[in-house]
C-alpha positions in Angstrom: -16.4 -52.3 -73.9 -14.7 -48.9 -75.4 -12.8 -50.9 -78.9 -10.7 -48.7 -80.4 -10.8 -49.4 -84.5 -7.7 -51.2 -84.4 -9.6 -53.7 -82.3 -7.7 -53.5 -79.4 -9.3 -51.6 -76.2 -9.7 -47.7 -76.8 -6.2 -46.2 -76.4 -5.4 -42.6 -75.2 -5.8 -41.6 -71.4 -7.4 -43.2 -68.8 -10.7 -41.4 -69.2 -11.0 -42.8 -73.1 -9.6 -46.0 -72.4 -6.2 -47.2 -73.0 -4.3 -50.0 -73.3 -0.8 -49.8 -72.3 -1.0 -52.2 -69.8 2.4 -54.7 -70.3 0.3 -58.0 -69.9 -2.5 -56.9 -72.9 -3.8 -59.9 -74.3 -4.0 -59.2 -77.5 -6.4 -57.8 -80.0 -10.5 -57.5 -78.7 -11.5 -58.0 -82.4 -9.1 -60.9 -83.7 -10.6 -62.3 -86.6 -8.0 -64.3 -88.3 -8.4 -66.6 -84.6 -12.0 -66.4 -84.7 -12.3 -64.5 -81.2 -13.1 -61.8 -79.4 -12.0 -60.9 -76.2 -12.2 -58.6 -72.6 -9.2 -57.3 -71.3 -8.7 -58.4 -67.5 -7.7 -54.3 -66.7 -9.0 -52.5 -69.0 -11.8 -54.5 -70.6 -15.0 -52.8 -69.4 -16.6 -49.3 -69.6 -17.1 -47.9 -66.5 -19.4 -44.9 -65.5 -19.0 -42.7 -62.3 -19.5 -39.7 -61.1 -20.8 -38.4 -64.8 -16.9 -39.5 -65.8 -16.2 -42.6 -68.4 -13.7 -44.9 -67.9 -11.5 -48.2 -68.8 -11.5 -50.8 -65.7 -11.6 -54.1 -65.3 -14.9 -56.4 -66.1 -17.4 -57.1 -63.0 -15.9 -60.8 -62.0 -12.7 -62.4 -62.9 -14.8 -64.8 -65.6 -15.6 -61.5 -67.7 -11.9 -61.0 -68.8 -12.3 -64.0 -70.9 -11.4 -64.9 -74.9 -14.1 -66.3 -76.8 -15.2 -68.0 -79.7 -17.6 -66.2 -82.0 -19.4 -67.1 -85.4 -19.1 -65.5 -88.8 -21.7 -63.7 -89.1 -20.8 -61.7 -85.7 -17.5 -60.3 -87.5 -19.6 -59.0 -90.7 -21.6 -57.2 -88.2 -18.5 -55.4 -86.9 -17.2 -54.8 -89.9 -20.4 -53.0 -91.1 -19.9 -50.6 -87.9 -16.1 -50.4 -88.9 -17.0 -49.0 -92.4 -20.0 -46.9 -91.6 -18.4 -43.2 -91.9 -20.7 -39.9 -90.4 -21.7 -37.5 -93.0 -18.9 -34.8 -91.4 -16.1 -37.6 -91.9 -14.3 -39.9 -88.5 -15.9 -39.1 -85.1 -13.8 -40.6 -83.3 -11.3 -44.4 -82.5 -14.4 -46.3 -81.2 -16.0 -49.1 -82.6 -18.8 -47.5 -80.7 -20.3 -44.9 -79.7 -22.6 -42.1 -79.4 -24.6 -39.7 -81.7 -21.7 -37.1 -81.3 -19.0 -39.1 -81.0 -16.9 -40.1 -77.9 -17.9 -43.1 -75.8 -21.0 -44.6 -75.5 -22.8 -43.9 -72.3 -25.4 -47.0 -71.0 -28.2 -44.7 -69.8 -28.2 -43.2 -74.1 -27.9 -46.4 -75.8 -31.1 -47.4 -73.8 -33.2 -44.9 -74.6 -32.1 -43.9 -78.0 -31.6 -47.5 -79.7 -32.1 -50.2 -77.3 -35.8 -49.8 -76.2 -36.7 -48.2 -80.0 -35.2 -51.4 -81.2 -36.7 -53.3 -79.0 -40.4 -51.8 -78.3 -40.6 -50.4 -81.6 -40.7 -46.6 -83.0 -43.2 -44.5 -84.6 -42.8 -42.5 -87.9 -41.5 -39.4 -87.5 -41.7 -36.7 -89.8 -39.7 -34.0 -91.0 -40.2 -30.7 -89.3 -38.2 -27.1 -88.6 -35.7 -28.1 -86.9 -35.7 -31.9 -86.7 -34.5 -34.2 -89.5 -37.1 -36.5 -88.4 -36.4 -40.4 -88.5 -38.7 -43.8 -90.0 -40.3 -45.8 -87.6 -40.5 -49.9 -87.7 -42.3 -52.6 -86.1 -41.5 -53.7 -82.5 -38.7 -56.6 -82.5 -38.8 -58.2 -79.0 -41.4 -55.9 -77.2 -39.8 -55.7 -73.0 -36.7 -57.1 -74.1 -33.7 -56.5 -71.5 -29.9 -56.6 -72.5 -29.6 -58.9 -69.9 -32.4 -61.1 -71.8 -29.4 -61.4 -74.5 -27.5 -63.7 -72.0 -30.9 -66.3 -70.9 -31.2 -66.7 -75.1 -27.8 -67.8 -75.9 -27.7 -70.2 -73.1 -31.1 -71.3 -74.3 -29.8 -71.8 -78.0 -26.9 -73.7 -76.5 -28.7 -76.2 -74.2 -31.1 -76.9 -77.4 -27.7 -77.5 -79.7 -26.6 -80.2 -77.2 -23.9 -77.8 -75.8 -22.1 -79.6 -72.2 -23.1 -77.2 -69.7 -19.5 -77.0 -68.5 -19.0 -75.4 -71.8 -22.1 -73.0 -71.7 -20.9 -71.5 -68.2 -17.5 -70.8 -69.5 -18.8 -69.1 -72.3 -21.3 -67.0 -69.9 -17.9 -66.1 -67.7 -19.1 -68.1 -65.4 -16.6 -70.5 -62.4 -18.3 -72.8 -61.2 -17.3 -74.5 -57.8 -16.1 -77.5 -56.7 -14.5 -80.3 -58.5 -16.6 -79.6 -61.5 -14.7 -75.9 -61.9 -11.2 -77.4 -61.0 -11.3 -80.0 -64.0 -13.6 -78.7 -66.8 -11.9 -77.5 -69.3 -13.6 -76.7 -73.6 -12.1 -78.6 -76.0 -11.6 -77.1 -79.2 -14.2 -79.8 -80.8 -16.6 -78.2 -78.5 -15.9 -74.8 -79.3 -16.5 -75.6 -83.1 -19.8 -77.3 -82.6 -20.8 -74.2 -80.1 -19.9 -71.4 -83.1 -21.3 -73.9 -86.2 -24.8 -73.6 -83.8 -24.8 -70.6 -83.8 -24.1 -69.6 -87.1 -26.2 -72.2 -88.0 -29.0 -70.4 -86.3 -28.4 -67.1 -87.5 -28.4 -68.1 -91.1 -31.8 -69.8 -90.3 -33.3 -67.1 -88.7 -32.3 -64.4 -91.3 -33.3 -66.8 -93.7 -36.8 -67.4 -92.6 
């Protein structure tokens, strides 16, 4: 998703994302209501033909608002802080080493997978600044991998699995989709658990 700073989806032309569409939904980053969400137009980053672009999220479920713990804001507030050396690169909450948006294919290579698999020390030569190297995290791990452990730290918090499918974007079928609905109690329990989590994972 291309987040401009003010939290809302990146504004200026089509290309960088904006978000002048009459029905916008609000802030992405809203943390005064505890939520983040994905615009139904403009709420996805969308690569083609070597050209980045604003659309609208894969399935209809995507453009969703969502509950999210504490400790999820402090991280995007630690992005929102963080200045480059040569001053403001750019309006996005992310992006890449030279500014602009973040393309999927770079953040693979050059922080995913390192993070991930791990990276080796390497020094400083002519030319190259060089960078430290750390341990492997979650050696293999996919992006998509993100999605199987939440649902996996739901279901063992006692989460309703109406409420875990919602949260994933997904509809399901049938009578079930046409008269689940989250309460708010539910949402609670689902952001204390994972906070709850968190703090005992950091902690450990």
């Amino acid at each position: 998703m291309a987040v401009g700073r003010d939290g809302r989806p990146a504004r200026g032309s089509r290309r960088r994302g904006g978000n002048r569409d009459p029905d916008d939904n609000g802030p992405c980053i809203d943390r005064e209501a505890g939520v983040l969400r994905l615009h139904p137009k403009l709420g996805c980053l969308i690569e083609a033909d070597g050209h980045l672009t604003s659309g609208p999220p894969k399935t209809r479920g995507s453009a969703r608002t969502t509950r999210v713990p504490d400790f999820v804001f402090d991280m995007i507030d630690v992005r929102l802080d963080w200045r480059p050396k040569k001053g403001e690169r750019d309006p996005f909450v992310w992006h890449g080493p030279r500014g602009g948006l973040l393309r999927r294919s770079g953040f693979n290579r050059r922080a995913w997978r390192p993070a991930c698999d791990g990276r080796p020390v390497e020094p400083k030569r002519r030319g190259t600044p060089g960078h430290p190297g750390w341990e492997p995290l979650v050696p293999g791990m996919k992006v998509h991998g993100i999605r199987h452990s939440h649902k996996a730290a739901l279901e063992a918090a006692g989460i309703p699995d109406s409420a875990i499918e919602a949260r994933l974007g997904h509809a399901p079928g049938g009578i079930s989709g046409l008269y689940s609905h989250v309460l708010r109690e539910t949402e609670d329990r689902i952001v204390k658990a994972l906070q709850a989590r968190y703090e005992a994972a950091t902690a450990a």
